[in-house]
N, C-alpha and C positions, 0 to 999 in steps of 0.2 A: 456873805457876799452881797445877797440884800441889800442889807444896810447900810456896807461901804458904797452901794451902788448909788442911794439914797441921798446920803453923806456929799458925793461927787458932786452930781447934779446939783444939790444946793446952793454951789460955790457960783454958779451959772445963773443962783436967781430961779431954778427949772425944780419946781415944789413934786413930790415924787412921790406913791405910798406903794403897800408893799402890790396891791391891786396891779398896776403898774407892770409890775414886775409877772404876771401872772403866767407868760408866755415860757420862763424859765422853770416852773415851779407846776408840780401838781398837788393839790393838798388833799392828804389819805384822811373821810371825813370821822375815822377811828382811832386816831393819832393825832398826835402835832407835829410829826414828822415830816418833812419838806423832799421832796424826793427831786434833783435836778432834772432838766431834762432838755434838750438842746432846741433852743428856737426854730422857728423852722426854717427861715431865714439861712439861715446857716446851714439846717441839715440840706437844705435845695441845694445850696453850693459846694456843699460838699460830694451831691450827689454826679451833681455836672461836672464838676471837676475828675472826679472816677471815670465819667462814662465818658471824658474826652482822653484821659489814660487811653482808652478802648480804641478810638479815632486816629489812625496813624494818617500822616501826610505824606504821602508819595506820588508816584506815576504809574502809570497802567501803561506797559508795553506789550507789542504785537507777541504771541508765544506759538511758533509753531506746531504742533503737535507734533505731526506727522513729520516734522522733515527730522528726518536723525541724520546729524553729523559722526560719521563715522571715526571713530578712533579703531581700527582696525587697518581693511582696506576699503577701496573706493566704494562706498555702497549706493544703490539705488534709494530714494526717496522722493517723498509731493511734500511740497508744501501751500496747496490749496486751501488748506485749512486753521484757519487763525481763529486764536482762541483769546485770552486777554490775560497777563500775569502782574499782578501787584508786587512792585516794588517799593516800599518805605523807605522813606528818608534816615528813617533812625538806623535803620540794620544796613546801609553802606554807605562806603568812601568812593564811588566810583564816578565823583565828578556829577558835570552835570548832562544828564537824560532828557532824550528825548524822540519819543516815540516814531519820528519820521527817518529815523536814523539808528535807532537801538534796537535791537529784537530779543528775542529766547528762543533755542532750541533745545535738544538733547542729544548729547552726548549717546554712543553707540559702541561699543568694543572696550580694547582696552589695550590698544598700542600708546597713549597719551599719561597713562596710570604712572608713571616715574618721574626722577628730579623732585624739584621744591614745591612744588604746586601739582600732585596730580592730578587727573583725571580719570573720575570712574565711570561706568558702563552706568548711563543712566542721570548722571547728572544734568543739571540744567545750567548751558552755558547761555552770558547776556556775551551777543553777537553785537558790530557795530558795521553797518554796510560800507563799503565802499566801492570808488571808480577809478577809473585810472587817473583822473583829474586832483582826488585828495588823498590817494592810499599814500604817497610820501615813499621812503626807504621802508619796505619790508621786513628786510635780513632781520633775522633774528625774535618777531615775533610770531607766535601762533597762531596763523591763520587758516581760514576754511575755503576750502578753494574747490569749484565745481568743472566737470567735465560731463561728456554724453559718452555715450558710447555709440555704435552700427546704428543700431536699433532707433535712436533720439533722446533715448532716457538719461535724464538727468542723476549725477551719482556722488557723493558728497564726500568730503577727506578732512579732518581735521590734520594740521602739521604743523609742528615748526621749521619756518622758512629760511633758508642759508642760501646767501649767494657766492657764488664761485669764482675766481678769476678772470675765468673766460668770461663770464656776463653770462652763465646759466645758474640757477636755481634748481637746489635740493630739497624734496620734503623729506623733515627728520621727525622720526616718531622718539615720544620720551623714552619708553619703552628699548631695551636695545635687542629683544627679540624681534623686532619688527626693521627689516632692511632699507636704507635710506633708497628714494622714489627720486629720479631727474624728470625735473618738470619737463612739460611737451605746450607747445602751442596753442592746443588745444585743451589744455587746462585754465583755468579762470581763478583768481583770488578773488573774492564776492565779497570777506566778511572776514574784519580781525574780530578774534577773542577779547572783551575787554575784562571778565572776569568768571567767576565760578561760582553761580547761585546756590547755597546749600539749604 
């Protein structure tokens, strides 16, 4: 390899010996044995190249700890407390994120656990907020929708939304042990589902 190396360079006019070469080669001084050995050049790039394997490129959204979206019934929750959850570019298709609009919660029960896409007690769903100005037609997707109760506390439901004829709205759990809920007034849809962080 040397030699062809040698051999190359000459063609270039570039006078080359095997010295030269010394970066390739360690010479065992009890042999004449030439033992390869990768420039370093090379090994540095190959190290960085590894250690950017390691470096995913994503977003950092809000992750609430504390508020669990109930897939059950209505449950009580805070969500005072925002923590920070990495999402990588490489590990989903869910468009494009963005932190003043995307969240994370968790998943609570397990009225949502059925159909094609369940939901289990514990999962971590990426939420996307809404108002009444961009939430659009609802019907039919799975939204988390908020109410108080007496007391003021805030209590959380995950559903899928159906609307009615009459222009009322049903929440339907996947689950068909869990009995269909007719919205009230006083329920709020906060935050469609846009996917299921596993």
């Amino acid at each position: 390899m040397i030699d062809d190396g040698i051999k190359y360079f000459k063609k270039f006019d570039i006078a080359l010996t095997r010295k030269n070469f010394g970066e390739l080669i360690n010479s065992k001084e009890d042999t004449e044995t030439l033992e390869f050995r990768k420039p370093s050049i090379i090994a540095a790039n190959e190290d960085l190249i590894a250690e950017n394997k390691e470096l995913e490129i994503g977003i950092t959204l809000p992750f609430y700890r504390n508020l669990k979206i109930a897939c059950g019934h209505f449950k009580a929750s805070q969500h005072d407390e925002v923590k920070s959850y990495f999402v990588a570019d490489s590990s989903h298709s869910y468009g494009q994120l963005n932190p003043e609009i995307h969240f994370v919660a968790t998943a609570s029960g397990n009225s949502m656990n059925g159909g094609k896409h369940p939901i289990e007690d514990g999962d971590l769903l990426l939420l996307e907020w809404i108002t009444p100005s961009n939430a659009g037609s609802i019907s039919g997707l799975t939204m988390a929708v908020e109410t108080q109760d007496e007391t003021g506390d805030d209590h959380y439901l995950l559903r899928v939304i159906k609307k009615l004829t009459n222009g009322q709205y049903l929440l339907v759990a996947n689950n068909p042990d869990y009995t269909e809920v007719l919205a009230t007034e006083s329920m709020n849809t906060f935050a469609r589902l846009k996917a299921i962080l596993k």
